[in-house]
N, CA, C, O and CB atoms as a CASP TS submission, in Angstrom:
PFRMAT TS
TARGET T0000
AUTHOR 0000-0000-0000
METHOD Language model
MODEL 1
PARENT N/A
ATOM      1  N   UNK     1       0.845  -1.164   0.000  1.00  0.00           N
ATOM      2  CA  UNK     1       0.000   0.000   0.000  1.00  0.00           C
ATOM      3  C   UNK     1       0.900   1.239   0.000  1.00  0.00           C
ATOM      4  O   UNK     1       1.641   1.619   0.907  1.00  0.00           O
ATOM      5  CB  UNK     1      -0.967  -0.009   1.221  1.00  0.00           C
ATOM      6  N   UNK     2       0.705   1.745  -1.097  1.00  0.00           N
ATOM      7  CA  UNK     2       1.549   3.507  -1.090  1.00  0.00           C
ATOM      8  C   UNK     2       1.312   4.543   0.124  1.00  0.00           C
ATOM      9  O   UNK     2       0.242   5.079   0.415  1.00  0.00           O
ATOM     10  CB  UNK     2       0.915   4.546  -2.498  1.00  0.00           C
ATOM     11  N   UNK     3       1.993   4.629   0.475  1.00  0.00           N
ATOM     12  CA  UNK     3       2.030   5.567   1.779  1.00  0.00           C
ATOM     13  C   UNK     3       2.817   7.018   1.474  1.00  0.00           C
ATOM     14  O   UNK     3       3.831   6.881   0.791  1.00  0.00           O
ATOM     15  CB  UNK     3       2.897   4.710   3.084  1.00  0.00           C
ATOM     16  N   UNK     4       2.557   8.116   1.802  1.00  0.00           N
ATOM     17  CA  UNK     4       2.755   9.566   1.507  1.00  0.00           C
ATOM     18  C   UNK     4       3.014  10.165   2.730  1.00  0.00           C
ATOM     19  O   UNK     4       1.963  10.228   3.368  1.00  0.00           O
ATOM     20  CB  UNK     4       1.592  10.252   0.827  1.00  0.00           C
ATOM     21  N   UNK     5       4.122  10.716   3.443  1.00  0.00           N
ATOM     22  CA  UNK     5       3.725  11.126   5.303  1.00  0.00           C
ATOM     23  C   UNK     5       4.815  12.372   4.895  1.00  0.00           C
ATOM     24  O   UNK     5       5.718  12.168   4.085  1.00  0.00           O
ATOM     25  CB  UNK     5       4.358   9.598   7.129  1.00  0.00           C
ATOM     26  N   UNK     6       4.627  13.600   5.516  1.00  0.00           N
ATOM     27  CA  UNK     6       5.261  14.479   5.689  1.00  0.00           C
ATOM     28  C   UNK     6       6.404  14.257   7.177  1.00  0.00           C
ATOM     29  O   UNK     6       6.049  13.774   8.252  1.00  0.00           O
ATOM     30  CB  UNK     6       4.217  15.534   5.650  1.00  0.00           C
ATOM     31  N   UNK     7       7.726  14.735   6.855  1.00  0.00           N
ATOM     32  CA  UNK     7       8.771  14.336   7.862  1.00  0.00           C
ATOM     33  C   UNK     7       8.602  15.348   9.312  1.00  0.00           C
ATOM     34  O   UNK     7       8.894  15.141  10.490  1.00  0.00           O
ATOM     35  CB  UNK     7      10.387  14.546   7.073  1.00  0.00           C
ATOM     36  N   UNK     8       7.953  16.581   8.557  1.00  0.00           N
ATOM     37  CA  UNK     8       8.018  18.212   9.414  1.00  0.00           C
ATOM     38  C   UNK     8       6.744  18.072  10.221  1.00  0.00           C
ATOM     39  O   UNK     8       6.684  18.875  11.152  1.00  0.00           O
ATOM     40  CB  UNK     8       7.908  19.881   8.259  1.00  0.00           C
ATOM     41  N   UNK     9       5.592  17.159  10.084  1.00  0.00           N
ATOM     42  CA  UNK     9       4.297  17.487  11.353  1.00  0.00           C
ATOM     43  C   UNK     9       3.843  15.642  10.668  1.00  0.00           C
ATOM     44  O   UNK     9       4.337  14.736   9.996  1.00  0.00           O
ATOM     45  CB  UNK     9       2.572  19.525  10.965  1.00  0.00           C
ATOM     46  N   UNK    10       2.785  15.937  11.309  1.00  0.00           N
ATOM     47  CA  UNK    10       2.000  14.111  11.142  1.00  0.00           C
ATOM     48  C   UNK    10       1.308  13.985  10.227  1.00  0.00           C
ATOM     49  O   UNK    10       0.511  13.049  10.292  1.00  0.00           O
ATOM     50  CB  UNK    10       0.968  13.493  12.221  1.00  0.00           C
ATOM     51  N   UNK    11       1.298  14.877   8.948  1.00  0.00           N
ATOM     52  CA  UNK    11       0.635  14.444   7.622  1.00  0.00           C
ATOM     53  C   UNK    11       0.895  13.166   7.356  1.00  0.00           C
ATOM     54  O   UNK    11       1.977  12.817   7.829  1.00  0.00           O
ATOM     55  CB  UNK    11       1.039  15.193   6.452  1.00  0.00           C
ATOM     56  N   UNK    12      -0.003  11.868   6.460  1.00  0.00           N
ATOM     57  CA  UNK    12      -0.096  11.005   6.572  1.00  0.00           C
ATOM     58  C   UNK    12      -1.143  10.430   5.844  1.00  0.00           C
ATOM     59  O   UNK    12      -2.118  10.060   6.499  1.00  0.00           O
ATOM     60  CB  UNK    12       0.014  10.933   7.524  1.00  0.00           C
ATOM     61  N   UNK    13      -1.158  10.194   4.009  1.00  0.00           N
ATOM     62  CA  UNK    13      -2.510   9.702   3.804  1.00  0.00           C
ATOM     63  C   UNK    13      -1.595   8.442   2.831  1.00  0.00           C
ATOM     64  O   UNK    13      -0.399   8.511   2.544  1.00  0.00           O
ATOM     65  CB  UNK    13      -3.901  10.980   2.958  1.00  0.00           C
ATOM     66  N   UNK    14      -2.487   7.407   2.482  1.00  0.00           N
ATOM     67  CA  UNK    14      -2.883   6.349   2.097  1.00  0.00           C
ATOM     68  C   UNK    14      -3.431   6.161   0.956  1.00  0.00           C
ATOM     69  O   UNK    14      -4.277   7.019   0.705  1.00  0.00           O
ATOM     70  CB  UNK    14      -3.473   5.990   2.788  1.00  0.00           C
ATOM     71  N   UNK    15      -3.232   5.063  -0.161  1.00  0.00           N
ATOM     72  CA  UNK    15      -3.915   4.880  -0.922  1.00  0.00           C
ATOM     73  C   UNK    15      -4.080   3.402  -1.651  1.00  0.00           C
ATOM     74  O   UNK    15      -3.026   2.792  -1.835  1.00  0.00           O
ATOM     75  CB  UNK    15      -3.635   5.793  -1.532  1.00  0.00           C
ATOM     76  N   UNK    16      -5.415   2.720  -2.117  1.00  0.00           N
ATOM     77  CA  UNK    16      -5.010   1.490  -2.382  1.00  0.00           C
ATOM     78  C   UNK    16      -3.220   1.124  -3.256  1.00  0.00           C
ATOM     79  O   UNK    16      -2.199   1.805  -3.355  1.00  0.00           O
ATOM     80  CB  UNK    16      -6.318   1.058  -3.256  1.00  0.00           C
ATOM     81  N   UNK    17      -3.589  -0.236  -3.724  1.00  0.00           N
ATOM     82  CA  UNK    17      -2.398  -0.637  -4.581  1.00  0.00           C
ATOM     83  C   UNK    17      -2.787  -0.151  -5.681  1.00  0.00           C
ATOM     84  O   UNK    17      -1.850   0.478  -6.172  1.00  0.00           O
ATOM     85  CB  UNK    17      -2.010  -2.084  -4.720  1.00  0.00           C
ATOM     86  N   UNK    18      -3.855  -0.113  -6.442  1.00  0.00           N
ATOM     87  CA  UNK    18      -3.784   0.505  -7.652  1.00  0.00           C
ATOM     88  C   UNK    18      -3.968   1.553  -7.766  1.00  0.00           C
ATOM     89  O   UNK    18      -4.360   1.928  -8.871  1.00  0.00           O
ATOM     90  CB  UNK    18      -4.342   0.156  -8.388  1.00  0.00           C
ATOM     91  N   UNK    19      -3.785   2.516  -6.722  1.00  0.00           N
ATOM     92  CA  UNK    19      -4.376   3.929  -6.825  1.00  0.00           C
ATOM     93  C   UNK    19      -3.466   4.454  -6.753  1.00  0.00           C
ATOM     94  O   UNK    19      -3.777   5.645  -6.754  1.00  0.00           O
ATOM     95  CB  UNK    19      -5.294   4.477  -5.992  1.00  0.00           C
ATOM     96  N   UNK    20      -1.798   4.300  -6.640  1.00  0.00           N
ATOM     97  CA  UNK    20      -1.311   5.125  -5.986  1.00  0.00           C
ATOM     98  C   UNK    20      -1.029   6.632  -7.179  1.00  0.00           C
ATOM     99  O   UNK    20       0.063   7.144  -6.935  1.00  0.00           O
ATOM    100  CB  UNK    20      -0.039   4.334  -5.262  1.00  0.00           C
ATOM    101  N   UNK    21      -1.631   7.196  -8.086  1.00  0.00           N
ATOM    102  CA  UNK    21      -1.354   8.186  -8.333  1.00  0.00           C
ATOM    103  C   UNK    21      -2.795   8.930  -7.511  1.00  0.00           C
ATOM    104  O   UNK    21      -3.440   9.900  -7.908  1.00  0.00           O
ATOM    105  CB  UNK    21      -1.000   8.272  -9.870  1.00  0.00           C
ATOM    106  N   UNK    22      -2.929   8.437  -6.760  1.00  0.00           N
ATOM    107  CA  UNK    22      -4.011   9.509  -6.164  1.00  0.00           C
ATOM    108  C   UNK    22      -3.288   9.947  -5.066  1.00  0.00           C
ATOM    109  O   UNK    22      -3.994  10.781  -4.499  1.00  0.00           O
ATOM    110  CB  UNK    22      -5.550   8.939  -5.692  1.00  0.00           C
ATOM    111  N   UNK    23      -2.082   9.787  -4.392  1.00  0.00           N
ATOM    112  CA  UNK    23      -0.786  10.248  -3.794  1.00  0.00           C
ATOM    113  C   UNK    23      -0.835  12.243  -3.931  1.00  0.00           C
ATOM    114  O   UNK    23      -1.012  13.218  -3.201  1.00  0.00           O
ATOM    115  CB  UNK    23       0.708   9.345  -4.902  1.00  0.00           C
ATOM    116  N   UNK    24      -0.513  11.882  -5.531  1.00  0.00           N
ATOM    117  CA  UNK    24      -0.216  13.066  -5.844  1.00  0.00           C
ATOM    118  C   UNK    24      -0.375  14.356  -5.355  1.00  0.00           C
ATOM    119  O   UNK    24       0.322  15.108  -4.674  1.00  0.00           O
ATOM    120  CB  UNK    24      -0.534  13.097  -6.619  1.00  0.00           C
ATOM    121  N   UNK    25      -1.917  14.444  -6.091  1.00  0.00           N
ATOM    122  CA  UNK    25      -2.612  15.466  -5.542  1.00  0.00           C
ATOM    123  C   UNK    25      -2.313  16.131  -3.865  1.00  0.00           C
ATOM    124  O   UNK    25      -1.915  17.162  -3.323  1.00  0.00           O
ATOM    125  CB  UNK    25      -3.954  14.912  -5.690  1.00  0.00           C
ATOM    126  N   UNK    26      -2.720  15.002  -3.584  1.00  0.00           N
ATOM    127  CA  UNK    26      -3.053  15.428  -1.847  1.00  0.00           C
ATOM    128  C   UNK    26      -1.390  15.856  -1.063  1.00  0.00           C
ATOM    129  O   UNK    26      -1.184  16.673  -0.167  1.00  0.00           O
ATOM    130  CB  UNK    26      -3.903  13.604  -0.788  1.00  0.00           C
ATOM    131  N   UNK    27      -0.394  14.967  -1.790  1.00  0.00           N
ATOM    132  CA  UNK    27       1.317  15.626  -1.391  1.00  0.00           C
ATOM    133  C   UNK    27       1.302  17.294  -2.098  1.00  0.00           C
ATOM    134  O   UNK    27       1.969  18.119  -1.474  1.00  0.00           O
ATOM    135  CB  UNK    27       2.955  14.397  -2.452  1.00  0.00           C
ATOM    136  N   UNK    28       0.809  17.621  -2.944  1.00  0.00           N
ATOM    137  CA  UNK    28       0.587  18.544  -3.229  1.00  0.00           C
ATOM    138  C   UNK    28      -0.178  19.678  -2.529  1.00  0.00           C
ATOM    139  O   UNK    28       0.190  20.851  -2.593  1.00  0.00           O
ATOM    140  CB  UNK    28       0.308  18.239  -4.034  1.00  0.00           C
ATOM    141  N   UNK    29      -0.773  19.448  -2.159  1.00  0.00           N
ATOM    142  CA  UNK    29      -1.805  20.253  -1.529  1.00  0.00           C
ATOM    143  C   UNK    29      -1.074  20.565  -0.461  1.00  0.00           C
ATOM    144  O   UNK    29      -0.598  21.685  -0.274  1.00  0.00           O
ATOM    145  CB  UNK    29      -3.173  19.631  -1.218  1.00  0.00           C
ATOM    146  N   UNK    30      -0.928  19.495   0.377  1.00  0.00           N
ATOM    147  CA  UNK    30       0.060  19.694   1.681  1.00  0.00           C
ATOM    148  C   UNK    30       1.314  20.324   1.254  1.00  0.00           C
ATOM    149  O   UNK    30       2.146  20.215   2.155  1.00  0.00           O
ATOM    150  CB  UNK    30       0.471  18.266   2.436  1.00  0.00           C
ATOM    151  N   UNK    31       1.735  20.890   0.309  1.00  0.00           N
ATOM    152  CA  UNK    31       3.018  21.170   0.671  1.00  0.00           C
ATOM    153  C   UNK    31       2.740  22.942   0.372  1.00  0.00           C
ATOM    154  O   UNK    31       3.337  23.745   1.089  1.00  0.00           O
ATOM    155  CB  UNK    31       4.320  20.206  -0.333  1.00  0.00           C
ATOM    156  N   UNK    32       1.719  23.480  -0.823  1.00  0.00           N
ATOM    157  CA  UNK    32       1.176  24.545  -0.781  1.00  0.00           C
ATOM    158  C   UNK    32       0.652  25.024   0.491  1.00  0.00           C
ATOM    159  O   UNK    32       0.930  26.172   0.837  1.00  0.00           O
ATOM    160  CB  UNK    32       0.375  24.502  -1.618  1.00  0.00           C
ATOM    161  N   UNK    33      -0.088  24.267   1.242  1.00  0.00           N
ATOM    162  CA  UNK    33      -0.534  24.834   2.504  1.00  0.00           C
ATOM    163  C   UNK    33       0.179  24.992   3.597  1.00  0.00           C
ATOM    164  O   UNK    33      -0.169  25.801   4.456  1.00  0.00           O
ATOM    165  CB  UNK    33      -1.419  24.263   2.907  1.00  0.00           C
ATOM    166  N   UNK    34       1.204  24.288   3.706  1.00  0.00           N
ATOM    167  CA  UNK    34       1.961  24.130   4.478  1.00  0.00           C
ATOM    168  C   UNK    34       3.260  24.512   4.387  1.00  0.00           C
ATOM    169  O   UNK    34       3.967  24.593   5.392  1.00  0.00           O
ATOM    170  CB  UNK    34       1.852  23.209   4.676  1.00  0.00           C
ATOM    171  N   UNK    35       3.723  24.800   3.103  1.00  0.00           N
ATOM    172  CA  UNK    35       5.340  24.551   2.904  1.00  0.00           C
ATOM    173  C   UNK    35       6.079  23.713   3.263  1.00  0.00           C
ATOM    174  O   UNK    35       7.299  23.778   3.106  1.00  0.00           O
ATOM    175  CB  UNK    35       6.008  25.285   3.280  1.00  0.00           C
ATOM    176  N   UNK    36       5.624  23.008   3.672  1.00  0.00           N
ATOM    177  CA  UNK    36       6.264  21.602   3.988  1.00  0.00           C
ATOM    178  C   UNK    36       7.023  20.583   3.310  1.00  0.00           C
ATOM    179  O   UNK    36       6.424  19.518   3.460  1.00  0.00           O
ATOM    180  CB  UNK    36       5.474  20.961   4.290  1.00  0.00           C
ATOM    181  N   UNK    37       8.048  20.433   2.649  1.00  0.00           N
ATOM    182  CA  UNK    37       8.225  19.762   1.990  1.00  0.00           C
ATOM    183  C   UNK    37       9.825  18.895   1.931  1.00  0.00           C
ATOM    184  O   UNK    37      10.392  19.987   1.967  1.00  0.00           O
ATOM    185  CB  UNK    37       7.770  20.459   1.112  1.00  0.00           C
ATOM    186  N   UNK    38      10.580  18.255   1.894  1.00  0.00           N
ATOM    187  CA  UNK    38       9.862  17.720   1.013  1.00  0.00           C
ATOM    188  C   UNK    38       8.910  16.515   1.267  1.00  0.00           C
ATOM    189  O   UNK    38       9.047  16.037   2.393  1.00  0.00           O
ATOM    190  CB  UNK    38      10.667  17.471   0.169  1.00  0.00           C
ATOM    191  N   UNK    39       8.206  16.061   0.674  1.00  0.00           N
ATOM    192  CA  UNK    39       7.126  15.227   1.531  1.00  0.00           C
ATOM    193  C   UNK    39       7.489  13.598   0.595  1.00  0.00           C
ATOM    194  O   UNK    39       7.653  13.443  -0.615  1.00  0.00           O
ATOM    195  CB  UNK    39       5.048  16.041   1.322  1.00  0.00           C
ATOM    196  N   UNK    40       7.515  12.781   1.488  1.00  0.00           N
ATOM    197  CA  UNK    40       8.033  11.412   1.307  1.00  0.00           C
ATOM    198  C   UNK    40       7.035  10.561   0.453  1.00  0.00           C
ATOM    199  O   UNK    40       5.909  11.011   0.243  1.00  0.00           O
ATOM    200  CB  UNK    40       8.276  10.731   2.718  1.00  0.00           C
ATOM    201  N   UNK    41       7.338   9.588   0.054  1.00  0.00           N
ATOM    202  CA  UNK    41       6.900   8.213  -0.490  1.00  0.00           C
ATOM    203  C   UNK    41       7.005   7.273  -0.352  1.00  0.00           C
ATOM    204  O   UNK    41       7.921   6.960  -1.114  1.00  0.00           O
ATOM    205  CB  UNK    41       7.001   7.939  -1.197  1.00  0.00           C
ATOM    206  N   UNK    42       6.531   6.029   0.393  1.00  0.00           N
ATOM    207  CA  UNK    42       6.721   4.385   0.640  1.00  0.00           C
ATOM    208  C   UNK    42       5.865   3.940   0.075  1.00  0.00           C
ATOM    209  O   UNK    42       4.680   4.239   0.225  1.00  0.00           O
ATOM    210  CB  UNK    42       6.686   3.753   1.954  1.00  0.00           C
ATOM    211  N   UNK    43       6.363   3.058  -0.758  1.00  0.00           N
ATOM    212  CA  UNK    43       5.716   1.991  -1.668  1.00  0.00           C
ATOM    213  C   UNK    43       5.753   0.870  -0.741  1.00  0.00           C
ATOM    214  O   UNK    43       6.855   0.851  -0.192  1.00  0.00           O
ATOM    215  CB  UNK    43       6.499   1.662  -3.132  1.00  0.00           C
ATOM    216  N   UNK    44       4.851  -0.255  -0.268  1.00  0.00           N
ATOM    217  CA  UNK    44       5.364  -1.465   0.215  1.00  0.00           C
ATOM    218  C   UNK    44       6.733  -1.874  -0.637  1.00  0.00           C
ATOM    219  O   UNK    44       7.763  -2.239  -0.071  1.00  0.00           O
ATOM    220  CB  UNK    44       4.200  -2.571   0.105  1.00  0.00           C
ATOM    221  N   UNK    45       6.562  -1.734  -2.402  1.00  0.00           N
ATOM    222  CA  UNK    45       7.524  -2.811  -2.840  1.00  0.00           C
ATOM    223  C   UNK    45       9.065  -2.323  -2.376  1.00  0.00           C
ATOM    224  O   UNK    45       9.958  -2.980  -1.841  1.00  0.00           O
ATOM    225  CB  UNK    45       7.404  -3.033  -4.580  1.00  0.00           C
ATOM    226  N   UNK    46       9.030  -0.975  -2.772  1.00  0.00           N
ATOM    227  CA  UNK    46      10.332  -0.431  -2.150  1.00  0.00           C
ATOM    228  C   UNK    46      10.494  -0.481  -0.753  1.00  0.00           C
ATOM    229  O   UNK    46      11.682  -0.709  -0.524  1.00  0.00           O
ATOM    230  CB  UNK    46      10.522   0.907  -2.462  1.00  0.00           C
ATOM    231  N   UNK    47       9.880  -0.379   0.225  1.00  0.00           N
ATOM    232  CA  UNK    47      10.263  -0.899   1.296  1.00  0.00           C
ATOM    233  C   UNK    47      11.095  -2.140   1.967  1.00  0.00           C
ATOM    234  O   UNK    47      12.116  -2.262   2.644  1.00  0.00           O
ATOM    235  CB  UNK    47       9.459  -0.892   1.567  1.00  0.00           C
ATOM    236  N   UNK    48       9.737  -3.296   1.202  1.00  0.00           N
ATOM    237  CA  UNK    48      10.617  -4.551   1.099  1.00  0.00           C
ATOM    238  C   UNK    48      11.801  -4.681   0.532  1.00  0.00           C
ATOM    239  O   UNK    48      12.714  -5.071   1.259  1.00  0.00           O
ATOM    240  CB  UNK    48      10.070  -5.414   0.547  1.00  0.00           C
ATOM    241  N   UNK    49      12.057  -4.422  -0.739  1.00  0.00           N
ATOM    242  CA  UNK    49      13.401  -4.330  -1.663  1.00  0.00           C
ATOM    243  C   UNK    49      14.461  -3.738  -0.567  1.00  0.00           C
ATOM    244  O   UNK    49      15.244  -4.464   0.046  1.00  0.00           O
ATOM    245  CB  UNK    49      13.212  -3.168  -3.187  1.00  0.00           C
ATOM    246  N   UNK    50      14.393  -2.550  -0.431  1.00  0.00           N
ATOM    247  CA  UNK    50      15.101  -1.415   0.902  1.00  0.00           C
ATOM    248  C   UNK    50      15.559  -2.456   1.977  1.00  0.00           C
ATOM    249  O   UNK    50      16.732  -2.526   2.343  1.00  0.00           O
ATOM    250  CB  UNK    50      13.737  -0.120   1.809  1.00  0.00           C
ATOM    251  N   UNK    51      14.330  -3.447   2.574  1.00  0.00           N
ATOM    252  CA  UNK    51      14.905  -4.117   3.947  1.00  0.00           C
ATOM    253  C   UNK    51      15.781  -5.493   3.664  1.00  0.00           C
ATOM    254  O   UNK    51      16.357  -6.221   4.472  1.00  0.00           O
ATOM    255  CB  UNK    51      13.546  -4.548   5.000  1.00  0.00           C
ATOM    256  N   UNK    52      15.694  -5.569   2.501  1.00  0.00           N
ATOM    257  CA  UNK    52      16.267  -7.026   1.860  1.00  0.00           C
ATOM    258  C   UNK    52      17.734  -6.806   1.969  1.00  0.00           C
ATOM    259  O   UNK    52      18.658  -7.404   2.520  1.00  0.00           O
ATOM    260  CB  UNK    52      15.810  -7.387   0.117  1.00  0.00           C
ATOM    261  N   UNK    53      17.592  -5.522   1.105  1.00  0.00           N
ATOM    262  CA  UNK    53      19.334  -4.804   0.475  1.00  0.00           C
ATOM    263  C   UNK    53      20.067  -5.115   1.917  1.00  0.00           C
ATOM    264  O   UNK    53      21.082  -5.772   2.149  1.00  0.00           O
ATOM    265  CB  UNK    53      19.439  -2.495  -0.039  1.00  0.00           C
ATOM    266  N   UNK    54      18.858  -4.144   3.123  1.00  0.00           N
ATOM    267  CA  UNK    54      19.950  -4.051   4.189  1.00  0.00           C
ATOM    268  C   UNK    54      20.578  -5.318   4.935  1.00  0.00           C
ATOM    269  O   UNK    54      21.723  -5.504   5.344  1.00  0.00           O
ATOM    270  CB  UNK    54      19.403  -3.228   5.231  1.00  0.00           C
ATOM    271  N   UNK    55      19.481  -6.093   4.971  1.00  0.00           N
ATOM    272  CA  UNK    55      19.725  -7.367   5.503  1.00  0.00           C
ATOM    273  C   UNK    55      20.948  -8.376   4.856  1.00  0.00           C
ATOM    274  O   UNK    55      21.796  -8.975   5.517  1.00  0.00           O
ATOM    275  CB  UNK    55      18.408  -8.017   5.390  1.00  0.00           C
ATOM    276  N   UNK    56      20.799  -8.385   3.458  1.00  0.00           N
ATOM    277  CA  UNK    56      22.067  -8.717   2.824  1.00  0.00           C
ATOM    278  C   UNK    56      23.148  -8.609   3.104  1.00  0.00           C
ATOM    279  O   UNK    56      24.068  -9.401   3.311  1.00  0.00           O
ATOM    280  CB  UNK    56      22.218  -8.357   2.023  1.00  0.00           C
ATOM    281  N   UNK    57      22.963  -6.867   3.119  1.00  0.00           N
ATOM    282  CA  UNK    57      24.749  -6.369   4.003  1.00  0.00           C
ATOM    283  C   UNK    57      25.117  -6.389   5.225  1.00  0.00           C
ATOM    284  O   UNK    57      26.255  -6.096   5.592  1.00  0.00           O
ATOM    285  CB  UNK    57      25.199  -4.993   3.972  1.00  0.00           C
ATOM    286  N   UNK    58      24.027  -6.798   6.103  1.00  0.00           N
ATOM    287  CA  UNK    58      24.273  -7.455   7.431  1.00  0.00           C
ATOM    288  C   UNK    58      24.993  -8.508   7.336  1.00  0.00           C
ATOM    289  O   UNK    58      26.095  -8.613   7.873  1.00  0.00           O
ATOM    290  CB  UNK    58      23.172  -7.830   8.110  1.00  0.00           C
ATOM    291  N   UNK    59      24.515  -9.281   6.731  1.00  0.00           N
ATOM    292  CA  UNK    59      24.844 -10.821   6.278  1.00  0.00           C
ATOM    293  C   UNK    59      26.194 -10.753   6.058  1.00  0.00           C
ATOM    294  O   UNK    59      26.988 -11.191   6.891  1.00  0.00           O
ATOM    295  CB  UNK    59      24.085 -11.417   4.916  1.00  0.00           C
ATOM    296  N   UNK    60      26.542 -10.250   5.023  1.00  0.00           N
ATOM    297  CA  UNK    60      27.737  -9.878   4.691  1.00  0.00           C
ATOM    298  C   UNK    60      28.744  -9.550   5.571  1.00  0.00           C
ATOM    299  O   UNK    60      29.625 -10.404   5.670  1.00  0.00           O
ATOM    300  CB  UNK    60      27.616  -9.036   4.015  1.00  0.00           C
ATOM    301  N   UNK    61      28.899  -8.290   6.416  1.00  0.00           N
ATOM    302  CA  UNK    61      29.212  -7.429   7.212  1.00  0.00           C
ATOM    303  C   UNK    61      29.339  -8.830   8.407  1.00  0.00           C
ATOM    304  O   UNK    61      30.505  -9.138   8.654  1.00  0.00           O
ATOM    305  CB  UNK    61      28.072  -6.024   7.338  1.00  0.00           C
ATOM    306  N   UNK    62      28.458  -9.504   8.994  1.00  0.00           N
ATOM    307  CA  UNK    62      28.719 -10.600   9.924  1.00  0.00           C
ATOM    308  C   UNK    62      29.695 -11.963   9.517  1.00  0.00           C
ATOM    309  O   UNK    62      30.383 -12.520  10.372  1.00  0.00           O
ATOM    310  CB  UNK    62      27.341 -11.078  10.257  1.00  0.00           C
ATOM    311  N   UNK    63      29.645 -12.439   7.992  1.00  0.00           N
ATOM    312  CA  UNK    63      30.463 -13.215   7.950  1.00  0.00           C
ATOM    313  C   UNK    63      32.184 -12.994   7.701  1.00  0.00           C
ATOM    314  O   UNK    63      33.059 -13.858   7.637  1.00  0.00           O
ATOM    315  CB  UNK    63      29.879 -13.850   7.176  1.00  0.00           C
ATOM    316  N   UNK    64      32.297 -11.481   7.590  1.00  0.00           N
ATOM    317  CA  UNK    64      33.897 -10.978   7.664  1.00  0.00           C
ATOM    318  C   UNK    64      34.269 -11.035   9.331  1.00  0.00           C
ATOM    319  O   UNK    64      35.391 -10.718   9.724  1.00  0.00           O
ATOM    320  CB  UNK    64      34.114  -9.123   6.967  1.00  0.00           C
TER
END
């Protein structure tokens, strides 16, 4: 599930798996109203991919 959260206050919206260009808009909005920016993006897939990488180089990093 695509996730959108601002780093600077608790903005925070959601959108199905196939929706995620409906992201857009609303990171938008928040950053006009707010100046807030820059305002983030988590994809589940990149997340997972992200925790794999790190775990790898743990792996790594432990068998030296």
């Amino acid at each position: 599930m695509p996730i959108a959260y601002c780093a600077a206050c608790e903005w925070e919206r959601r959108a199905d798996e196939d929706s995620s260009e409906d992201l857009n808009r609303p990171m938008i909005n928040h950053y006009v109203e707010t100046g807030h920016g820059p305002i983030e993006r988590l994809d589940l897939a990149d997340s997972l991919s992200t925790l794999s990488a790190r775990h790898d180089s743990w792996d790594r990093h432990e068998r030296e």
